[in-house]
N, C-alpha and C positions, 0 to 999 in steps of 0.2 A: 579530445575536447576538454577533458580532466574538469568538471564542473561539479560543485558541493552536493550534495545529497540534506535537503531539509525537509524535516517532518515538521509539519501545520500542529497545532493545537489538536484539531480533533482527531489527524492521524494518531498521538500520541496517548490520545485518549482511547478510541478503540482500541491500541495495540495491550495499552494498561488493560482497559476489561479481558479481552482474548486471555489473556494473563490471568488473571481472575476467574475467571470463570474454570478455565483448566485446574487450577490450584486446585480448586472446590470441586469439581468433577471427577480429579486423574489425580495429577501428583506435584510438587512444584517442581521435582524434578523433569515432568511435562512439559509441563509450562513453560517453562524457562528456556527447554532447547527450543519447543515454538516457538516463541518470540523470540529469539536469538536466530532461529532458521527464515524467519522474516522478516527481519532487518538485513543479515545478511543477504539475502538474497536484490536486498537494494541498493546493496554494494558495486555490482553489477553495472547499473547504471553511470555510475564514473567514466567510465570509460568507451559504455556502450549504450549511453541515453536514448537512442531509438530500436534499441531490444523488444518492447512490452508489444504487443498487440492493441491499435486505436479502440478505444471505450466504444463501442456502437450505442451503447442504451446514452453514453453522453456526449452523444456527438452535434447537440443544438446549444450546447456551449460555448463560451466565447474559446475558453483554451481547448487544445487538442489534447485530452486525456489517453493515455496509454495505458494499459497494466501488464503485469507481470503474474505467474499463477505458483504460487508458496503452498503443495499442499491443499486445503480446501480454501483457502482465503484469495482473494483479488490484492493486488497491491496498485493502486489507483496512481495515478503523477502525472503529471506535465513538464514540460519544458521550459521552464523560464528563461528563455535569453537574457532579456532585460536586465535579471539578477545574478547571470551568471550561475542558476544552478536548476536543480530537479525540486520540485515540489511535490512530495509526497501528501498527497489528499484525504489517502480515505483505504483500511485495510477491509473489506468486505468479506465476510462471509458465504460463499457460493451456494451453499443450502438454503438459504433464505430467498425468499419471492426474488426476481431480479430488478423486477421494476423498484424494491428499497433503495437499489445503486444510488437513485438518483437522489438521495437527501439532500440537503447543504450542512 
């Protein structure tokens, strides 16, 4: 299908904290392969954009969200046709309540 892989704003934004937060807890050497082992892992998608498991808690959605599982985090996306690529949404943390999934 060979279709772009784009991170939203807020995806960028939690991957930044996850990042952040490691630094300050672990090490940046931490950090750094985390957020590098979860991007990567959305690499994936390219070629194999219906890999992830459908969102259940977001499934009254308009889009069909999927994710992926990096470690303790959700990797949240859809399918964009329209745009010709993956829309990465949202990297969630699995430890947290589940019902947070559903922010905007």
């Amino acid at each position: 299908m060979g279709l772009k892989v784009f991170w939203t704003a807020f995806s960028e934004r939690e991957l930044a904290n996850i990042y952040e937060y490691h630094k300050e807890k672990a090490s940046i050497r931490i950090a750094k392969n985390l957020v590098e082992g979860i991007f990567n892992e959305t690499l994936k998608l390219k070629t194999q954009p219906k890999i992830g498991q459908p969102e259940e808690l977001l499934k009254n959605r308009k889009e069909n969200f999927r994710y992926l599982v990096y470690k303790n985090y959700k990797i949240i996306y859809w399918i964009n046709e329209k745009e010709s690529r993956i829309e990465i949404n949202d990297v969630f943390d699995t430890r947290q309540n589940p019902e947070k999934i559903e922010r905007t």
